[in-house]
Structures are given as C-alpha cells and as structure tokens.
C-alpha positions as CSV (number, residue, x, y, z in Angstrom):
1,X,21.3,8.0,0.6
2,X,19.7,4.8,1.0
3,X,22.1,1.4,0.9
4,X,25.5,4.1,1.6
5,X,26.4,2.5,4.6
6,X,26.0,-1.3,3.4
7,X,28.4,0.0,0.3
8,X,30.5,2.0,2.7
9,X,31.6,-1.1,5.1
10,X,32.1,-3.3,1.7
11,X,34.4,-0.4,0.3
12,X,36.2,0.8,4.2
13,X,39.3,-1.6,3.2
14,X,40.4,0.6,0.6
15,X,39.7,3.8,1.8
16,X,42.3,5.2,2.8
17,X,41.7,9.4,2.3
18,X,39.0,12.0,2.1
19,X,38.5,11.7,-1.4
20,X,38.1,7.9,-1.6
21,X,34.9,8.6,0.8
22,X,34.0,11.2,-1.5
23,X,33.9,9.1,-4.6
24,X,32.2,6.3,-2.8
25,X,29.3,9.0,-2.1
26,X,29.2,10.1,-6.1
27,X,29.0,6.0,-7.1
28,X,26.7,5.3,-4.6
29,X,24.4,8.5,-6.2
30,X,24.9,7.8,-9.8
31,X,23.6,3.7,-8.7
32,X,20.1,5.9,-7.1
33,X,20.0,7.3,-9.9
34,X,20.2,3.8,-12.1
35,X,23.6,3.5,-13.1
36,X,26.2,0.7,-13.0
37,X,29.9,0.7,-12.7
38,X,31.7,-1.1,-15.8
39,X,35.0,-0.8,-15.0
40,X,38.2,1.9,-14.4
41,X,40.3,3.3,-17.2
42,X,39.1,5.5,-20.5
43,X,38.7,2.1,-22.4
44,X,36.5,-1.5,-21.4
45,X,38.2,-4.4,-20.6
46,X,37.0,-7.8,-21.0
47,X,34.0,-10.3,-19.2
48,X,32.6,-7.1,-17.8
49,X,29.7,-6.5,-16.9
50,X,27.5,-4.0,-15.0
51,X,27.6,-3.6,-10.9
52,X,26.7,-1.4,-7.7
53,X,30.1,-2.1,-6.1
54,X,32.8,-0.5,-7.2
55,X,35.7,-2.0,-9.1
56,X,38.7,-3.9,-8.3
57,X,41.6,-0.8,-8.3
58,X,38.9,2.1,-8.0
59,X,41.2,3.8,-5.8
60,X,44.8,3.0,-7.6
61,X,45.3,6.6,-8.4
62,X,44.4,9.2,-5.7
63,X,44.3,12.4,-8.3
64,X,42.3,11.5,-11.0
65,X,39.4,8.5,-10.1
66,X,38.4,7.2,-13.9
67,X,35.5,5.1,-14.4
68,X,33.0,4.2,-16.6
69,X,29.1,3.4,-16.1
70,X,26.1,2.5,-18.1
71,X,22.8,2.8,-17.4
72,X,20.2,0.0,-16.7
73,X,18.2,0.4,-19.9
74,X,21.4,0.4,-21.8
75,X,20.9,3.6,-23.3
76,X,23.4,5.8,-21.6
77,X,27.3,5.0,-21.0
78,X,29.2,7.1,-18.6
79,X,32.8,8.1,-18.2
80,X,33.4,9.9,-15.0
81,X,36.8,11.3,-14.3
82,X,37.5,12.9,-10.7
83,X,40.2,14.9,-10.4
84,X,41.6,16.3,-7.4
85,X,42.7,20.3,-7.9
86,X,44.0,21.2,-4.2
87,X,41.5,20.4,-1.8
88,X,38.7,20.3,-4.5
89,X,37.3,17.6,-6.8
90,X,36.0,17.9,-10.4
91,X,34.1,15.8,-11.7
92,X,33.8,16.0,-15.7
93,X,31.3,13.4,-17.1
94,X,31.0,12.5,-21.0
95,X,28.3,10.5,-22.2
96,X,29.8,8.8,-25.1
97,X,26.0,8.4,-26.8
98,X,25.4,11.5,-27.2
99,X,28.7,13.1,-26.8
100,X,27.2,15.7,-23.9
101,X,29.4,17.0,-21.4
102,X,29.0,18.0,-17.5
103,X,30.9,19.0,-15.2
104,X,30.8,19.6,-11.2
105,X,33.2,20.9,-8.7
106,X,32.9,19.4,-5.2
107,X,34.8,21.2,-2.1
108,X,35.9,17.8,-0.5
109,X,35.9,19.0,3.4
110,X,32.3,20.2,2.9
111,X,30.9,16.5,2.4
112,X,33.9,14.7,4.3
113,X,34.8,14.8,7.9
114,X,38.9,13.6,7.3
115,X,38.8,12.5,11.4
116,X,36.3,10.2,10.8
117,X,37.2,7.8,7.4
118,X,36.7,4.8,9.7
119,X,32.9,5.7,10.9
120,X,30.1,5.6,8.4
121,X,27.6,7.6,10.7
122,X,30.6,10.6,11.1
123,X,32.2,10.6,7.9
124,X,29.9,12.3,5.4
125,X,28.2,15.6,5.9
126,X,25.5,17.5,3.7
127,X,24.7,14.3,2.1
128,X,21.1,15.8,0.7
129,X,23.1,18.4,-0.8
130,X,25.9,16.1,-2.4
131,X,22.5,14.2,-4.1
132,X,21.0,17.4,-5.1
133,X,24.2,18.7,-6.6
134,X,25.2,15.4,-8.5
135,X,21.2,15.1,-9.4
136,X,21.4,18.9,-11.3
137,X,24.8,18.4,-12.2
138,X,25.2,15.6,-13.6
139,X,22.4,13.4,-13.9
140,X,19.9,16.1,-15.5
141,X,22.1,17.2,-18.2
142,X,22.9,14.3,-19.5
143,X,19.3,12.1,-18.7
144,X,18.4,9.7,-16.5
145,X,17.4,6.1,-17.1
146,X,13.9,5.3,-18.0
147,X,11.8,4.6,-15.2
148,X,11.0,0.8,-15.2
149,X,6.9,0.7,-15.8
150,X,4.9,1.2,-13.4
151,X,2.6,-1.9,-11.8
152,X,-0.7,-2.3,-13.2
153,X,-3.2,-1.4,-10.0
154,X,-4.8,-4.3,-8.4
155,X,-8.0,-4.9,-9.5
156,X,-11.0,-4.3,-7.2
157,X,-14.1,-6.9,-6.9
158,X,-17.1,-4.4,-8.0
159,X,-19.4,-7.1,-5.9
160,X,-17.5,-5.3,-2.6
161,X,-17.3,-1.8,-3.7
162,X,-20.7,-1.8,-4.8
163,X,-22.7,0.1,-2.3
164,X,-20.3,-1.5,0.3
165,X,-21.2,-1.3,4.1
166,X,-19.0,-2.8,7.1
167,X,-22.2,-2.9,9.1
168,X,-24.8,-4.5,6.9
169,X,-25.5,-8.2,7.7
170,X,-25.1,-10.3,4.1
171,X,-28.2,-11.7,2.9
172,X,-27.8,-15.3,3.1
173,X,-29.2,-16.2,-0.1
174,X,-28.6,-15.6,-3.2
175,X,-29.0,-11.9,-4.5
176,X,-32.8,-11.9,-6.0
177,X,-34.3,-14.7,-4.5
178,X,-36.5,-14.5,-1.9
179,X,-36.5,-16.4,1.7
180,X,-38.0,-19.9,2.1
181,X,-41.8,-19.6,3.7
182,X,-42.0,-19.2,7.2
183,X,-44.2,-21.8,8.8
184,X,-47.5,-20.8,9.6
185,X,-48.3,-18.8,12.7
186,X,-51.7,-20.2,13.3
187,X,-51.1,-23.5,14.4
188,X,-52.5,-23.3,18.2
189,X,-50.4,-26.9,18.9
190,X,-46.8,-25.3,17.5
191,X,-46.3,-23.0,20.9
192,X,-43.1,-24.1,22.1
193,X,-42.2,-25.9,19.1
194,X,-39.4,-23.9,17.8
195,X,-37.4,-23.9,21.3
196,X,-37.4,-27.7,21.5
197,X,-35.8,-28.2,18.3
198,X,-32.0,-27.6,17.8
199,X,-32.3,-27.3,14.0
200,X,-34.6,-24.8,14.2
201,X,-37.3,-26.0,11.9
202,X,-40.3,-26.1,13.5
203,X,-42.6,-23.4,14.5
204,X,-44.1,-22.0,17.3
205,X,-41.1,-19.9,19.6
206,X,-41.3,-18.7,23.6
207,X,-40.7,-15.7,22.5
208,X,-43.3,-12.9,21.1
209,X,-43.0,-12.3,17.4
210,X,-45.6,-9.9,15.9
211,X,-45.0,-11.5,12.3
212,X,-46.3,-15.1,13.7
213,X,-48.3,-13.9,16.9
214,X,-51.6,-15.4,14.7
215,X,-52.6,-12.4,12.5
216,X,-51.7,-13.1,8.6
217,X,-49.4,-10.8,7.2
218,X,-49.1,-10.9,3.9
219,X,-46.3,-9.7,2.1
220,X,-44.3,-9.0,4.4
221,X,-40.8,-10.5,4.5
222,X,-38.4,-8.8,6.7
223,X,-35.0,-10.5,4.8
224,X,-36.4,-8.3,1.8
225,X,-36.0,-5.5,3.5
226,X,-38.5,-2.6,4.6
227,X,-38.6,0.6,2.4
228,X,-37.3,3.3,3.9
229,X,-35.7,1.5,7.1
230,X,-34.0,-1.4,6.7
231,X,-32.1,-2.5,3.7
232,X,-32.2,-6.3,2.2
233,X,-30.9,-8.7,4.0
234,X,-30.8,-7.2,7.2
235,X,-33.0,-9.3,8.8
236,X,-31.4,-12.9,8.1
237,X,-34.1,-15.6,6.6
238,X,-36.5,-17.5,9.5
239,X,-34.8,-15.2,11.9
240,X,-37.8,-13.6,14.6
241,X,-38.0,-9.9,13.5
242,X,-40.1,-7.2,15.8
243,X,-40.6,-4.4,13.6
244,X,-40.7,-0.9,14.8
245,X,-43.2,1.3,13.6
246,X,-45.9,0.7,10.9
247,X,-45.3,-2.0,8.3
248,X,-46.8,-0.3,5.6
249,X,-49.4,2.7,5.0
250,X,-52.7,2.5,6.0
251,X,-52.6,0.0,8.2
252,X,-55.4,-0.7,10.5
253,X,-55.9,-1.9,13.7
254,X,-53.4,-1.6,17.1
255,X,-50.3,-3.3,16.5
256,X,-49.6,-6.2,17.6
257,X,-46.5,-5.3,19.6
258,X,-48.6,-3.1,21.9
259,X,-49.9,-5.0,24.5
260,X,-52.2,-3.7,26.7
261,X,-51.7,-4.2,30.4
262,X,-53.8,-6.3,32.9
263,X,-56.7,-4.7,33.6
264,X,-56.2,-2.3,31.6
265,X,-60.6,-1.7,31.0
266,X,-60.7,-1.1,34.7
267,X,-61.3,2.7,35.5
268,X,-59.9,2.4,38.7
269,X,-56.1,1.4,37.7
C-alpha cells in the first residue's frame, strides 16, 4: 500500500480507535484504485472538489463512517458507508451511476493491531489481503476507472539499430563514398616522409606497410572493407593496414608481408 504511511502521519491526529485506522486503510485503497474523496454525509456540500486526504470531520461519528468519492475520469461516484456491527465493519458501497450495490465485511482486529494506533509500521496487519479483499469486493463489482493511456514508445533511430555493432569502428566518411587516394607508394624520396609530418599528409612511413611497400595494388581499399573478413569501415581512411591472408583469389607471387630472412639462399643456415 504504497503512500499509507505519508497519509497515515497526515491523518494520526484524529485517530483515535481501531476503526479510524481501518478506514484510513479502505480510503487510502479506493485512492490506488483511482478514486477521490468528495466529502462526508449522504448528500454534496458546496466548493468541493476531489482529494486523496480525507475530509474535515471523517471521523465525527465512530459507528457509521459516510463518505462519498468519485472517480478520476468522472464516470463513477461513490457512497461508502462503514458501519461498525460489534467488533466488525461493513462496508456497503452504492454507485449512484449505475445504481450497483456491494458490500464487504471486514473483521477489524484482523487488519488492526489496537496497541499500536500511534505506529504506522505496527498498526496494520494483512495489508495485501485488506487490498485484495476491497479490490474483489468493491472495486470489481462496481468498475474501476479507466486506465489513463498508455505513453507512445520512444522512437528508435533505424541508422543505430540497423545492423548495429558496439565493436565496429564507424567509417569516417560518408556512407557510399569511397576514401581519398592514398599517395603513391613508389616515390623512392617519400621514406620517412609520413613520420616527420604531424598532419599526416605526406607519404612514405617507418613502418612496413604491404599496400605501399612499392608493388601497385589496384583496387584494393581496406576502408571498403574485404569480403568475407572485414566489414566497411573497419580500417579508417589513410590509416596503414597489414592484411592477413590473401587479398583476393588468384593471386600470384609471395606476399609481400613475408619477408625472407638474411641469408636465407645459403644452404648452410
């Protein structure tokens, strides 16, 4: 009974026995359930209006609690009348739209602990089954209020569901373009080149790259991707790429990552 105890320290002034607890537990239920309290007495009085507290004089009269609700779409109006037979409480609840009648008998020691009116987390007991009673008792019978509609679901980007990967590197160009040019690889005074400039737009790197070691490749361009083992865009434009394994069917000749070692004619090694 989420928001009881918050109603139960606003309401602890004026309750003063078991069955003012007990009423405070069938308010605060019918409010879950998307009523609000008008007012006491059979008949409405005037500038009210609808509320989750309780009214001023709720608990004027010990034997019979009257008061009237209505729900928040309006549709339903509710006049609950608790009356206290012994050490039982009836409630008897007419909704005075469509003239339907229920009625529920509550045991008031088997929801309230009498020793206890002045500690919320003591007083009540069987709360889940003072919900689930009022709920099939009360609340079914006569309908509940209609639910309010439901939020539209947030809309997802289809460019990041699409074939989405947390570990795939964005191409950084636009999707169907293809990378600038590489500068050429056969420029014997570019060695070094690349490493001395910051902006990185010359040619000619320290390090070994097979794509501009001095044989031609043509069409190959690692930021389009390589069938079959690595998608586009995995290998950022200009960046140095060392592909492993064959570039394509039917190549010929050793490749160019494959070194041989020194000496490597001699028989002897």
């Amino acid at each position: 009974m989420a928001g009881l105890e918050t109603f139960y320290a606003w309401a602890r002034a004026a309750i003063s026995r078991p069955q003012d607890a007990l009423i405070c537990g069938v308010h605060w239920e019918l409010v879950r359930h998307g009523y609000r309290c008008l007012g006491t007495g059979d008949q409405p009085g005037p500038d009210e209006r609808k509320s989750e507290l309780l009214p001023t004089g709720w608990e004027a009269n010990k034997e019979v609690y009257t008061l009237r609700y209505k729900s928040t779409d309006d549709v339903h109006e509710l006049l609950l009348k608790a009356i206290m037979v012994e050490d039982s409480m009836i409630l008897n609840v007419m909704d005075r739209s469509s003239q339907k009648v229920a009625d529920v008998t509550l045991a008031v020691a088997d929801y309230i602990d009498p020793e206890h009116l002045d500690n919320f987390h003591k007083v009540y007991r069987n709360t889940e089954e003072l919900g689930t009673r009022i709920a099939s008792g009360i609340i079914a019978p006569l309908g509940a209020p209609a639910e309010k509609a439901k939020k539209e679901p947030e809309k997802k980007d289809p460019d990041l569901s699409r074939d989405y990967d947390p570990l795939r590197v964005p191409p950084q160009q636009p999707a169907g373009t293809r990378a600038p040019p590489r500068p050429s690889p056969l420029n014997p005074f570019g060695v070094g080149g690349q490493d001395l400039d910051p902006f990185g737009g010359r040619s000619g790197g320290m390090i070994v790259d097979p794509l501009r070691s001095g044989f031609p490749q043509p069409g190959i361009d690692p930021s389009s991707g390589i069938p079959g083992r690595l998608p586009p865009g995995a290998v950022p434009p200009g960046a140095r790429f060392d592909p492993f394994g064959p570039l394509g069917a039917g190549r010929s000749g050793p490749d160019p990552d494959h070194l041989p070692p020194p000496g490597y004619d001699d028989m002897f090694m």
